[in-house]
PDBQT receptor file of N, H, CA, C and O in Angstrom, charges set to zero:
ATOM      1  N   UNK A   1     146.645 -91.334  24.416  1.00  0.00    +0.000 N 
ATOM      2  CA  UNK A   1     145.546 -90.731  23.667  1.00  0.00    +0.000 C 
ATOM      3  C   UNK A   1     145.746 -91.002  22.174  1.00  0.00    +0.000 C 
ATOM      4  O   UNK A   1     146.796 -90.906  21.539  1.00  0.00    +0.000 OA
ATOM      5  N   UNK A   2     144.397 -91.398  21.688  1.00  0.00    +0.000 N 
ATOM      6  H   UNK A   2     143.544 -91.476  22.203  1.00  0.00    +0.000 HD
ATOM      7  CA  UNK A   2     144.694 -91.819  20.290  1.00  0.00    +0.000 C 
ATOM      8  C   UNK A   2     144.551 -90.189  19.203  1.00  0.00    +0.000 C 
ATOM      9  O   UNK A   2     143.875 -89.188  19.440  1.00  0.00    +0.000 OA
ATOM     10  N   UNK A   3     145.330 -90.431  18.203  1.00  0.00    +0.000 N 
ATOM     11  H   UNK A   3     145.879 -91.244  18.011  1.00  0.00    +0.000 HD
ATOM     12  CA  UNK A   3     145.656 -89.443  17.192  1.00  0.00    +0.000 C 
ATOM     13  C   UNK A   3     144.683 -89.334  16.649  1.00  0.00    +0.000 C 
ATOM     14  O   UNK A   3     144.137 -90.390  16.329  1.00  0.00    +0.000 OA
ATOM     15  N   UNK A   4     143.868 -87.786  16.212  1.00  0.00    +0.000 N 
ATOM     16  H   UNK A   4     144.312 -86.928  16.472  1.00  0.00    +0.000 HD
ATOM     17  CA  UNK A   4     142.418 -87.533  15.694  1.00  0.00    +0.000 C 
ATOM     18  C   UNK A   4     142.284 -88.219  14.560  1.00  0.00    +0.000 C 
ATOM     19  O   UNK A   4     141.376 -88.991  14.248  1.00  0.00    +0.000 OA
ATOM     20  N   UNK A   5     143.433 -87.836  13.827  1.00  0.00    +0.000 N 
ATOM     21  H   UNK A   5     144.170 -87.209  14.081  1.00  0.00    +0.000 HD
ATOM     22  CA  UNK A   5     143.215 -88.838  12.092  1.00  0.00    +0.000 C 
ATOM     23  C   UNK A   5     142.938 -90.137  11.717  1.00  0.00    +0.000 C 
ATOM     24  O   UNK A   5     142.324 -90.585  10.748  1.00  0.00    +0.000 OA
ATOM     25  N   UNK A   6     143.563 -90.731  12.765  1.00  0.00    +0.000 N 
ATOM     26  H   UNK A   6     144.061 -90.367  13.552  1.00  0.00    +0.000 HD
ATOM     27  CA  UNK A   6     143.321 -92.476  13.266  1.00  0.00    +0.000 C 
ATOM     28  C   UNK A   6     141.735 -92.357  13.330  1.00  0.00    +0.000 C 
ATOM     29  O   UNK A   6     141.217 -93.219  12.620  1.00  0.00    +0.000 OA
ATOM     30  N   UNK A   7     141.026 -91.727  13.827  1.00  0.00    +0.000 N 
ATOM     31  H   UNK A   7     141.447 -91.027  14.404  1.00  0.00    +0.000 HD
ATOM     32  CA  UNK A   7     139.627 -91.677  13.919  1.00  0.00    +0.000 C 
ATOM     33  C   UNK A   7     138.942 -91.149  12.571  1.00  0.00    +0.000 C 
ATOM     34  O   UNK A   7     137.923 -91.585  12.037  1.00  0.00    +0.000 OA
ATOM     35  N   UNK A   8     139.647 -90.250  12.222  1.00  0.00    +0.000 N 
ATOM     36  H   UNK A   8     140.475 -89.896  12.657  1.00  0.00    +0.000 HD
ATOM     37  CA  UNK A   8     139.097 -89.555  10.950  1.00  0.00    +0.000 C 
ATOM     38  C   UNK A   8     138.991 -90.479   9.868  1.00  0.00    +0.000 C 
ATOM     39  O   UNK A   8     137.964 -90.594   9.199  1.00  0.00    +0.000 OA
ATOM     40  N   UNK A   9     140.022 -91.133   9.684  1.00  0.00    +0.000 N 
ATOM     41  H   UNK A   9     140.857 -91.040  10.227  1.00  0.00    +0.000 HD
ATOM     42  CA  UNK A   9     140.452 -92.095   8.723  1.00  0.00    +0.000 C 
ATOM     43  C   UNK A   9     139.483 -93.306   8.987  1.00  0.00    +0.000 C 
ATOM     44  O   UNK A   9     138.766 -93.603   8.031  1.00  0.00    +0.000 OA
ATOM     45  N   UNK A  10     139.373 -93.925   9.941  1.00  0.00    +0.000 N 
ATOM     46  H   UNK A  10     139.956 -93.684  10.717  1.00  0.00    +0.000 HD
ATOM     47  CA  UNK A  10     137.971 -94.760  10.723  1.00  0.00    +0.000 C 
ATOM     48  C   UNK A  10     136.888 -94.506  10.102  1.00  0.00    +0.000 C 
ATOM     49  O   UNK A  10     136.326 -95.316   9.365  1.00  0.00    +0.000 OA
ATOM     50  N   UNK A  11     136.477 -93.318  10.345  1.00  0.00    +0.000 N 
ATOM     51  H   UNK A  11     136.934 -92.659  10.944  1.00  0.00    +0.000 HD
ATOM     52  CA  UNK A  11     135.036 -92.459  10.088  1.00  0.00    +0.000 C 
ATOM     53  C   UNK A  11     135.025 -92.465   8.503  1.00  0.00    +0.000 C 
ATOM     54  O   UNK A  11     133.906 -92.666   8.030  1.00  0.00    +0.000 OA
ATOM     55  N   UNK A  12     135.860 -92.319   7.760  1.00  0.00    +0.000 N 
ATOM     56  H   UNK A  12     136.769 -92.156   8.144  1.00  0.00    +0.000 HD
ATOM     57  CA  UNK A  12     135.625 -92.415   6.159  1.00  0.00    +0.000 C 
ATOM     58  C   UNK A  12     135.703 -93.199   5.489  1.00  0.00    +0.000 C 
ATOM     59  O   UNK A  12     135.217 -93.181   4.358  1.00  0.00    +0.000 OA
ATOM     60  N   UNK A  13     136.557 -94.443   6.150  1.00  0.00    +0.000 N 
ATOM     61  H   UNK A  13     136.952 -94.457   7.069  1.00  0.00    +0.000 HD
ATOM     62  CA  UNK A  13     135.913 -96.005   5.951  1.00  0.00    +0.000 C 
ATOM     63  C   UNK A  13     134.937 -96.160   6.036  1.00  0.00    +0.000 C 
ATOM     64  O   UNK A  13     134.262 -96.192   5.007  1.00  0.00    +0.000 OA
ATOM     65  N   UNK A  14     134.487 -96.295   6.981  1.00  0.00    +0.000 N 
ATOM     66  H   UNK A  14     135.036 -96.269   7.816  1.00  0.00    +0.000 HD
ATOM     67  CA  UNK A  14     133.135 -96.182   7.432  1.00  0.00    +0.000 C 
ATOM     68  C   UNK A  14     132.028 -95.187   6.147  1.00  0.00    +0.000 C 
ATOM     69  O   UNK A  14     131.112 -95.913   5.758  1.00  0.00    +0.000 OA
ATOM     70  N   UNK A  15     132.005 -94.284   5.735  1.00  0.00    +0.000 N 
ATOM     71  H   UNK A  15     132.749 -93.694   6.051  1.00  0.00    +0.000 HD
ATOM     72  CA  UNK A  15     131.418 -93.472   5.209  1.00  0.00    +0.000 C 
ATOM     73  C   UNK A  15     131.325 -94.407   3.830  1.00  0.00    +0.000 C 
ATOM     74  O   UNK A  15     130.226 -94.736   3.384  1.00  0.00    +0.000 OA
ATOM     75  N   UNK A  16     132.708 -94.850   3.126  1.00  0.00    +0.000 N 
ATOM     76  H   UNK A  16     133.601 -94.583   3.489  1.00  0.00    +0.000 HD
ATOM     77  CA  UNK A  16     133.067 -95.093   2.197  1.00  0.00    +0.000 C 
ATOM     78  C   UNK A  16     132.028 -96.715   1.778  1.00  0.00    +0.000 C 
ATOM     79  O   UNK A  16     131.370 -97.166   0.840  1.00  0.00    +0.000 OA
ATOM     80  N   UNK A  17     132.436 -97.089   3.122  1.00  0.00    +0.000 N 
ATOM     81  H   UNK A  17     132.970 -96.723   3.884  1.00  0.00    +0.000 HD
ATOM     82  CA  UNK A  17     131.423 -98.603   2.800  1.00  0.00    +0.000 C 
ATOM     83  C   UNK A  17     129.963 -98.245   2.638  1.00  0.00    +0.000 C 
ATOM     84  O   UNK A  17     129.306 -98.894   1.824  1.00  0.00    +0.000 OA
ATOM     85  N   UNK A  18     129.301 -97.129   3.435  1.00  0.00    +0.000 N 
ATOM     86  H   UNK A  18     129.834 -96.601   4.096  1.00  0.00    +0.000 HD
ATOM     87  CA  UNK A  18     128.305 -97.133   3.457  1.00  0.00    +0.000 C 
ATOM     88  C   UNK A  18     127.687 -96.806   1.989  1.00  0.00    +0.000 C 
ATOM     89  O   UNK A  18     126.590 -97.097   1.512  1.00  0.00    +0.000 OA
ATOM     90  N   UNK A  19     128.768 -96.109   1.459  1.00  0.00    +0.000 N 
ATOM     91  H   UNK A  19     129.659 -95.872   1.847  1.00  0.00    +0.000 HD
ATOM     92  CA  UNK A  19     128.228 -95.579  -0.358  1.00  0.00    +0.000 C 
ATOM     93  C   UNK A  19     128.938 -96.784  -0.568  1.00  0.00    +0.000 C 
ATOM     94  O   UNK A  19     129.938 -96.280  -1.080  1.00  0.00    +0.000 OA
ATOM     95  N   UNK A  20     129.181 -98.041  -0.557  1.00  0.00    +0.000 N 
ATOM     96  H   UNK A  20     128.368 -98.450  -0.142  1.00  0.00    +0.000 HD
ATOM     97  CA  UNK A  20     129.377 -98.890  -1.421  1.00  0.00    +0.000 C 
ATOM     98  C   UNK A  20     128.262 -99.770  -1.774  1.00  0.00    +0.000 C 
ATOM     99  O   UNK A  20     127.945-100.388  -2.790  1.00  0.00    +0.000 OA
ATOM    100  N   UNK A  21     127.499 -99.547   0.047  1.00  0.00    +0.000 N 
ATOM    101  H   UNK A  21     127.757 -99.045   0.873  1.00  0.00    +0.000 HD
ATOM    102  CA  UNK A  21     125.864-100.993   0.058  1.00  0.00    +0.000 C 
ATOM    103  C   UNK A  21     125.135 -99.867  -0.553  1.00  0.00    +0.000 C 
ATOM    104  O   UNK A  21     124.464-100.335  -1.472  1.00  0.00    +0.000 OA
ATOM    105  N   UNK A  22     124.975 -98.677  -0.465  1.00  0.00    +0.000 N 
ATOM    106  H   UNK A  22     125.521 -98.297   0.282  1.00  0.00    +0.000 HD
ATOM    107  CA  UNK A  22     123.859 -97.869  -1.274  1.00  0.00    +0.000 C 
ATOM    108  C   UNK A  22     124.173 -98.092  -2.695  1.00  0.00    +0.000 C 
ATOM    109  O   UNK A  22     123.283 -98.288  -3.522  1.00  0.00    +0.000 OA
ATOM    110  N   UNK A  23     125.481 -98.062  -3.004  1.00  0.00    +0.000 N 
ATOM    111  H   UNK A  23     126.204 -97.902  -2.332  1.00  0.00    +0.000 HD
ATOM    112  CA  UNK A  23     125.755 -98.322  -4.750  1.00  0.00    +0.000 C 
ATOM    113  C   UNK A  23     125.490 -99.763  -5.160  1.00  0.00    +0.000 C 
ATOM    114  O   UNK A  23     125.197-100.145  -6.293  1.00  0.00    +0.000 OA
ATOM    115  N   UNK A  24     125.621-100.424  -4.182  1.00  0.00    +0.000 N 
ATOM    116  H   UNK A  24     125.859-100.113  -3.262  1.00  0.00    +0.000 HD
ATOM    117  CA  UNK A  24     125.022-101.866  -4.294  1.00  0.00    +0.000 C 
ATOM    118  C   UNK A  24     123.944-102.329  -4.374  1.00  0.00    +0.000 C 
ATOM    119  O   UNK A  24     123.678-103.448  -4.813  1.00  0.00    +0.000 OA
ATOM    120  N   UNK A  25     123.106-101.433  -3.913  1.00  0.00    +0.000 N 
ATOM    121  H   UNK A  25     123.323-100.524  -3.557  1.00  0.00    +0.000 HD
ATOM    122  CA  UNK A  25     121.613-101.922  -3.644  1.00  0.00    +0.000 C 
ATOM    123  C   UNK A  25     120.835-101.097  -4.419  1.00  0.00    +0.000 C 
ATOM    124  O   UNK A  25     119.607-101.123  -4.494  1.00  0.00    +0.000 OA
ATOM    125  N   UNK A  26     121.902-100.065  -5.228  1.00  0.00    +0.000 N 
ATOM    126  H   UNK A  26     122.900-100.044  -5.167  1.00  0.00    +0.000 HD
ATOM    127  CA  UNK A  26     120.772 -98.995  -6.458  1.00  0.00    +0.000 C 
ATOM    128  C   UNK A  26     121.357 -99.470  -7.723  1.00  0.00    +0.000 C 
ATOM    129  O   UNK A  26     121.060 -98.908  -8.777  1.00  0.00    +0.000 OA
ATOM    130  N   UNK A  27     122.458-100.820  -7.674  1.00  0.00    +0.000 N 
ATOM    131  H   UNK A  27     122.699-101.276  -6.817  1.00  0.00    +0.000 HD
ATOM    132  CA  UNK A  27     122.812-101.323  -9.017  1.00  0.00    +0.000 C 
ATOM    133  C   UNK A  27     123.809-101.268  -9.676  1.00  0.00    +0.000 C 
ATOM    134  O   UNK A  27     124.070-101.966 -10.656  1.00  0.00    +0.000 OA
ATOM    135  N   UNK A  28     124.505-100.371  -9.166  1.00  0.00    +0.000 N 
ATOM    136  H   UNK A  28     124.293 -99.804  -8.370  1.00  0.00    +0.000 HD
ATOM    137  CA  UNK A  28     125.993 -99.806  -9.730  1.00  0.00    +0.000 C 
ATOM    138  C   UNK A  28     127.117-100.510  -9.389  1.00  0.00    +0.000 C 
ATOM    139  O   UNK A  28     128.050 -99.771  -9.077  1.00  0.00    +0.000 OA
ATOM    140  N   UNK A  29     127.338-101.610  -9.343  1.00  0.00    +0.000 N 
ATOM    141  H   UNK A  29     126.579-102.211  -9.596  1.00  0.00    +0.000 HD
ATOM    142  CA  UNK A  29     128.154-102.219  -8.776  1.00  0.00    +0.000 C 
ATOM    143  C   UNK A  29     129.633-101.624  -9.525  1.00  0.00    +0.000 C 
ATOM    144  O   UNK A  29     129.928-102.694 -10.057  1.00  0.00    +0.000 OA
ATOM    145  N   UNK A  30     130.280-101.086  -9.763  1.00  0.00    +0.000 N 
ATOM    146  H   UNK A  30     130.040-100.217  -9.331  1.00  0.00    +0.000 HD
ATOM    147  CA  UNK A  30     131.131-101.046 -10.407  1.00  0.00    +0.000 C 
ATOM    148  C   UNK A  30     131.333 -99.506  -9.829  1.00  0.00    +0.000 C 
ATOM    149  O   UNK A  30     132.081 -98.726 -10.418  1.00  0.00    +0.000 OA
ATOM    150  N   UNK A  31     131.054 -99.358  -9.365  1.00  0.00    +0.000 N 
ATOM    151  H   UNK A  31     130.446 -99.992  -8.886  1.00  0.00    +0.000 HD
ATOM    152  CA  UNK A  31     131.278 -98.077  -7.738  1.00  0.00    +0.000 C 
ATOM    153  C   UNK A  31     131.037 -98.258  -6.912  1.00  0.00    +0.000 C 
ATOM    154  O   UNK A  31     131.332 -97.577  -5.930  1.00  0.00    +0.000 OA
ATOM    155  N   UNK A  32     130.268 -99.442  -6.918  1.00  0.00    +0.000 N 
ATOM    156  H   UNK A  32     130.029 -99.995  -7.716  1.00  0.00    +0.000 HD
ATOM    157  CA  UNK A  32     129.982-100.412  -4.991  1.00  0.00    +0.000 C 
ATOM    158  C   UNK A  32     131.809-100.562  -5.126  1.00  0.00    +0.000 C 
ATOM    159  O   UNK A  32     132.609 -99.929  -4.437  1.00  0.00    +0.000 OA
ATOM    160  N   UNK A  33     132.155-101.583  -6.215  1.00  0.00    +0.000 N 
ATOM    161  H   UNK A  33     131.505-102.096  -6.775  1.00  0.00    +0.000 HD
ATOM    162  CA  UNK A  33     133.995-102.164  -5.919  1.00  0.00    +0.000 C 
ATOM    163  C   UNK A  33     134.711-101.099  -5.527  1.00  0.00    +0.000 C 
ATOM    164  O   UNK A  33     135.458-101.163  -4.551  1.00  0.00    +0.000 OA
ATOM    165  N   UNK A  34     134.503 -99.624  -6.501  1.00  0.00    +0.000 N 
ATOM    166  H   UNK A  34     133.897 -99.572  -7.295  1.00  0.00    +0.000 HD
ATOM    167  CA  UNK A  34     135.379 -98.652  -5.845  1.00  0.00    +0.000 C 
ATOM    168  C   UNK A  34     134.886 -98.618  -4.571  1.00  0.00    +0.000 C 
ATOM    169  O   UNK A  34     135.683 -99.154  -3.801  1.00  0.00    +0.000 OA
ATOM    170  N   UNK A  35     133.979 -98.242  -4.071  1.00  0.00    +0.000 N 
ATOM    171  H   UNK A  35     133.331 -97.806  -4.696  1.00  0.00    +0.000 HD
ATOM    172  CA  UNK A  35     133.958 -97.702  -3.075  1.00  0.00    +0.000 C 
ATOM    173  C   UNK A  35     134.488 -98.828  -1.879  1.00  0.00    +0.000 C 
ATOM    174  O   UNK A  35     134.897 -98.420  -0.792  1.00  0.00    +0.000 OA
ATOM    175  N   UNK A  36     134.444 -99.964  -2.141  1.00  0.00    +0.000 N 
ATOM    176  H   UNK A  36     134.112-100.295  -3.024  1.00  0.00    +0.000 HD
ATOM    177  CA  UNK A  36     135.041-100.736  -1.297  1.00  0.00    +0.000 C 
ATOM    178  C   UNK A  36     136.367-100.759  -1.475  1.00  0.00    +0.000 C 
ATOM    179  O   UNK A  36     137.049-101.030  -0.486  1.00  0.00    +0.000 OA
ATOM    180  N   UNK A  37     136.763-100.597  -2.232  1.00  0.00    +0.000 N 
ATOM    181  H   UNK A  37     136.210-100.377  -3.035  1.00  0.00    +0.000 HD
ATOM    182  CA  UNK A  37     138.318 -99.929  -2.666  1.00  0.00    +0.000 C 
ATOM    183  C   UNK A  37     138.978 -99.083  -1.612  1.00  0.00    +0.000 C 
ATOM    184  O   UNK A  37     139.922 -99.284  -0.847  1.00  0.00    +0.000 OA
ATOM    185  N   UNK A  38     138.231 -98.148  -1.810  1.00  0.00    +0.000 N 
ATOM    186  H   UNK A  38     137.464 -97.985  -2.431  1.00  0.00    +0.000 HD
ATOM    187  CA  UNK A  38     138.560 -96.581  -0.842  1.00  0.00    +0.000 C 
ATOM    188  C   UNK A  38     138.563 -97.066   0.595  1.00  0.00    +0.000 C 
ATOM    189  O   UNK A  38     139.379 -96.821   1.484  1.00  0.00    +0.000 OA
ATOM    190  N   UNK A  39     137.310 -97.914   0.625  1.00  0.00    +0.000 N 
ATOM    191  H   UNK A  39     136.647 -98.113  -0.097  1.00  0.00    +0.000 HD
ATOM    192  CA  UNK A  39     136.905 -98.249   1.778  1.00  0.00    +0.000 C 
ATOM    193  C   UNK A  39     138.185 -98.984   2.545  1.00  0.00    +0.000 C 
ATOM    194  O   UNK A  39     138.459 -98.448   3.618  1.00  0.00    +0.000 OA
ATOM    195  N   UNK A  40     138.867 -99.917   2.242  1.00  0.00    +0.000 N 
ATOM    196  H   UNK A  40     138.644-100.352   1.370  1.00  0.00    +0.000 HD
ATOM    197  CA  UNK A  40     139.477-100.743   2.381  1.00  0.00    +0.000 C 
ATOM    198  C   UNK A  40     141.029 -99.984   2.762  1.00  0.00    +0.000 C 
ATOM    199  O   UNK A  40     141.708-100.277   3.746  1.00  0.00    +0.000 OA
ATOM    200  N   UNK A  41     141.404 -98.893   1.667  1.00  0.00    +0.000 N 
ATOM    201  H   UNK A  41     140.853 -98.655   0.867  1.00  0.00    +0.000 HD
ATOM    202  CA  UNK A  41     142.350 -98.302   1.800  1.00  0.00    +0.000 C 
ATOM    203  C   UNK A  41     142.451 -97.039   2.807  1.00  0.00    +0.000 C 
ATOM    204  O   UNK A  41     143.403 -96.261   2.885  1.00  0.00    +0.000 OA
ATOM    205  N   UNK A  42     141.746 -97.022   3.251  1.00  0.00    +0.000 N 
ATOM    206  H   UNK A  42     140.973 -97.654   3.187  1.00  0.00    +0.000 HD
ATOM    207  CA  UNK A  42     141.569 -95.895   4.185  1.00  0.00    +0.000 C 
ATOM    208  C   UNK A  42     141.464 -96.524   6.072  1.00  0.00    +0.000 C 
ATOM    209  O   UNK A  42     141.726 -95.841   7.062  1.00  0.00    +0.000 OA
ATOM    210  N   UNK A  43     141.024 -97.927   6.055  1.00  0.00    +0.000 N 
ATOM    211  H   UNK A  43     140.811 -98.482   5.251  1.00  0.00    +0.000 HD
ATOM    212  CA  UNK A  43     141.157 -98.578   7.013  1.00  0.00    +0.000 C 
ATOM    213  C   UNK A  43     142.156 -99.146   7.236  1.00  0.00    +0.000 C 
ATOM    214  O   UNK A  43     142.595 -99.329   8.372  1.00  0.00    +0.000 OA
ATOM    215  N   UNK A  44     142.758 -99.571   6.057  1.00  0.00    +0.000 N 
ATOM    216  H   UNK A  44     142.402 -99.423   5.134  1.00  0.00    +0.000 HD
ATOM    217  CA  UNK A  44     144.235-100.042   6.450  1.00  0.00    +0.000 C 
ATOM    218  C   UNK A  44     145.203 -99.055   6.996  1.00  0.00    +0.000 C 
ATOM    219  O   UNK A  44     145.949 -99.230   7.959  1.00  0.00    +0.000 OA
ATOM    220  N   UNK A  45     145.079 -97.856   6.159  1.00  0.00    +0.000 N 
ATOM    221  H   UNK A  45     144.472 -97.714   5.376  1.00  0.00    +0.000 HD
ATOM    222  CA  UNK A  45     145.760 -96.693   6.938  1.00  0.00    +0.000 C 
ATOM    223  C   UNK A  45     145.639 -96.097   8.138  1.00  0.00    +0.000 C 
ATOM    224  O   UNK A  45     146.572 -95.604   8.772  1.00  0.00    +0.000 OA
ATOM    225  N   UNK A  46     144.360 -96.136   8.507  1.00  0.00    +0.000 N 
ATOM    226  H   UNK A  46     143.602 -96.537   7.992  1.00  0.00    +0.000 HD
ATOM    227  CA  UNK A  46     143.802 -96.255   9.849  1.00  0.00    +0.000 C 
ATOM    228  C   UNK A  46     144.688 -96.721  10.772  1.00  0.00    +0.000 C 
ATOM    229  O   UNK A  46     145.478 -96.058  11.443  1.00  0.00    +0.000 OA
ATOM    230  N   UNK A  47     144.464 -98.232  10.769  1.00  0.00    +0.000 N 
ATOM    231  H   UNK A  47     143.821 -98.771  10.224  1.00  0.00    +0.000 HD
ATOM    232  CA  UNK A  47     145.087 -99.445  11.696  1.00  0.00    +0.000 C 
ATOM    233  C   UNK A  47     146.709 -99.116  11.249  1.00  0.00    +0.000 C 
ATOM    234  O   UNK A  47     147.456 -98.624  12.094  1.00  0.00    +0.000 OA
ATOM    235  N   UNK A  48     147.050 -99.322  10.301  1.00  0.00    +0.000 N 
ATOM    236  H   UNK A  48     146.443 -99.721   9.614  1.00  0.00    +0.000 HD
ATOM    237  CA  UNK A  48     148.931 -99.023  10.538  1.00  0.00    +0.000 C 
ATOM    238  C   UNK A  48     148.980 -97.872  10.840  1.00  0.00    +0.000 C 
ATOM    239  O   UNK A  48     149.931 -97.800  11.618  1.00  0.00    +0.000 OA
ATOM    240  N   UNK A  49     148.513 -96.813  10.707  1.00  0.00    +0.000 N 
ATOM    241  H   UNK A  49     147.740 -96.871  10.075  1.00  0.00    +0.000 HD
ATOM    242  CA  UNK A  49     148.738 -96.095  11.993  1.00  0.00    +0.000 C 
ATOM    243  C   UNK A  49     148.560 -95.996  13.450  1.00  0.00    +0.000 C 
ATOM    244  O   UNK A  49     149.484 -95.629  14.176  1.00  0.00    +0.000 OA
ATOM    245  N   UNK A  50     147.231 -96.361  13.961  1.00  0.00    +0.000 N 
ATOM    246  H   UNK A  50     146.480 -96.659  13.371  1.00  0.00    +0.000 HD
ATOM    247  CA  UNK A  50     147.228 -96.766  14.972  1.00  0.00    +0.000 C 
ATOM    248  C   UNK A  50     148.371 -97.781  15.693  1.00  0.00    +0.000 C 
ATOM    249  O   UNK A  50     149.015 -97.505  16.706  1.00  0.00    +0.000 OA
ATOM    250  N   UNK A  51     148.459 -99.112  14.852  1.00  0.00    +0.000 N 
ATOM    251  H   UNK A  51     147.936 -99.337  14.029  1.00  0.00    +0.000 HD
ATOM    252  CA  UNK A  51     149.552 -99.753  14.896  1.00  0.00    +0.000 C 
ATOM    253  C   UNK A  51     151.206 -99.440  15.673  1.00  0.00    +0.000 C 
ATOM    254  O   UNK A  51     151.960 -99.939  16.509  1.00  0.00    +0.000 OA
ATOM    255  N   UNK A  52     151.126 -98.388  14.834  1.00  0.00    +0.000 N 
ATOM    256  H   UNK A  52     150.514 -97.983  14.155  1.00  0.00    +0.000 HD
ATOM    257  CA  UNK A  52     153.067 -97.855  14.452  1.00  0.00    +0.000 C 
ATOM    258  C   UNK A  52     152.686 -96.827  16.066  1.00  0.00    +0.000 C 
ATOM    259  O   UNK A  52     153.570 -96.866  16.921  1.00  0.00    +0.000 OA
ATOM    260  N   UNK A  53     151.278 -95.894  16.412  1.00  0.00    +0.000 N 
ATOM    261  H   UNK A  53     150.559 -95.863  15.718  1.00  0.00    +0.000 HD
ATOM    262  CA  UNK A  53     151.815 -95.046  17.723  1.00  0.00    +0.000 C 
ATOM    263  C   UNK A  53     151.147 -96.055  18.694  1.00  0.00    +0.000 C 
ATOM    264  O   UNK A  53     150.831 -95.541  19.768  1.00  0.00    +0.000 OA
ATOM    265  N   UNK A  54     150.872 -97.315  18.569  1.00  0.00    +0.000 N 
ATOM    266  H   UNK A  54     151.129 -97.733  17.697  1.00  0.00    +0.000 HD
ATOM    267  CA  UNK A  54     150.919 -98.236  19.423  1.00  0.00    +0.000 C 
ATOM    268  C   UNK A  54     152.218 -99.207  20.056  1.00  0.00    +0.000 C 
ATOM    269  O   UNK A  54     152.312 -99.908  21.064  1.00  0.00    +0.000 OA
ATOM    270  N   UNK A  55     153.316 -98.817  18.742  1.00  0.00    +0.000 N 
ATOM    271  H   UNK A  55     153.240 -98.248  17.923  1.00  0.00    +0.000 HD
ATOM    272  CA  UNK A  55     154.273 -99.728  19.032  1.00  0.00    +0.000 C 
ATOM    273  C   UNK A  55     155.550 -98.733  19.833  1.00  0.00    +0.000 C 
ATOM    274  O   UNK A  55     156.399 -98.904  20.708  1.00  0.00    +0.000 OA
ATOM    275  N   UNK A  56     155.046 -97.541  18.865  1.00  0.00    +0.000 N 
ATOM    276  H   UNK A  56     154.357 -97.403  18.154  1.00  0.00    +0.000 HD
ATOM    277  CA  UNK A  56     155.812 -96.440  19.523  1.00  0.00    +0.000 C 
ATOM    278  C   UNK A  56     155.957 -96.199  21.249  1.00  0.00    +0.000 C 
ATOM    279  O   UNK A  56     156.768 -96.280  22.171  1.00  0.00    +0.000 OA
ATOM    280  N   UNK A  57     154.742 -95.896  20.981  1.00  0.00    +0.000 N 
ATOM    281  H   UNK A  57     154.083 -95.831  20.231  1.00  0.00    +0.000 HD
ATOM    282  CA  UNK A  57     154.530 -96.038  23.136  1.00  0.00    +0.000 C 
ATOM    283  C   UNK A  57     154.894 -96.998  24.214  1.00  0.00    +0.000 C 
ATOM    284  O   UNK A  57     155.132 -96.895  25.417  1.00  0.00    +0.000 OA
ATOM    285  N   UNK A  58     154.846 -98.121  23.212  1.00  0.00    +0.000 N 
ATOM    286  H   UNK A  58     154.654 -98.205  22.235  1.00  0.00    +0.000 HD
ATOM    287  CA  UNK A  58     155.034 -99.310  23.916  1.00  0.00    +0.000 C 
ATOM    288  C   UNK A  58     156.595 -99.934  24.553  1.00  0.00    +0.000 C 
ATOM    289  O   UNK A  58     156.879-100.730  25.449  1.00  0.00    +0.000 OA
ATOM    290  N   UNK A  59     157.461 -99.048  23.499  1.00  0.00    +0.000 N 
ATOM    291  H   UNK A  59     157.231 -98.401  22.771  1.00  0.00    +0.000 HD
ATOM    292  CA  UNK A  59     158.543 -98.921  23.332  1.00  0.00    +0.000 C 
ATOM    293  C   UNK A  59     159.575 -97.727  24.446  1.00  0.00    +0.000 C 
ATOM    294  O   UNK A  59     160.742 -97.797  24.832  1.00  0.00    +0.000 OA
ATOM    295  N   UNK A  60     158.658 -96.865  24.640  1.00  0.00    +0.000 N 
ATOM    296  H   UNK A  60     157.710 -96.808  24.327  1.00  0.00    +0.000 HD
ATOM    297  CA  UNK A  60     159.099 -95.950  25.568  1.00  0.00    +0.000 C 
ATOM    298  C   UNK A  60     159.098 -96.248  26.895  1.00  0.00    +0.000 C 
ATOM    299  O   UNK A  60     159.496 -95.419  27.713  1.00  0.00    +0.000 OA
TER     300      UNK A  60
């Protein structure tokens, strides 16, 4: 069973990109980058976590 935060963390990537194409498409680019920023850093954390209790299990 996957760990709720692994999802949580998913879901606010997700959130995060979506305010990046709205900041993109109302002009602000320079909070579109953050937000792809966030975006980016929050998916990576995602996946290495998923990752690490993937390797964990795998291991047992």
């Amino acid at each position: 069973m996957m760990m709720r935060h692994v999802w949580i963390r998913g879901i606010m990537s997700l959130i995060w990109l979506v305010a990046a194409v709205v900041s993109g498409m109302a002009g602000s680019f320079e909070m579109a980058v953050l937000y792809v920023a966030l975006s980016g850093v929050f998916l990576y954390s995602a996946y290495a976590t998923w990752k690490k209790e993937k390797d964990d299990k795998g291991g047992k």
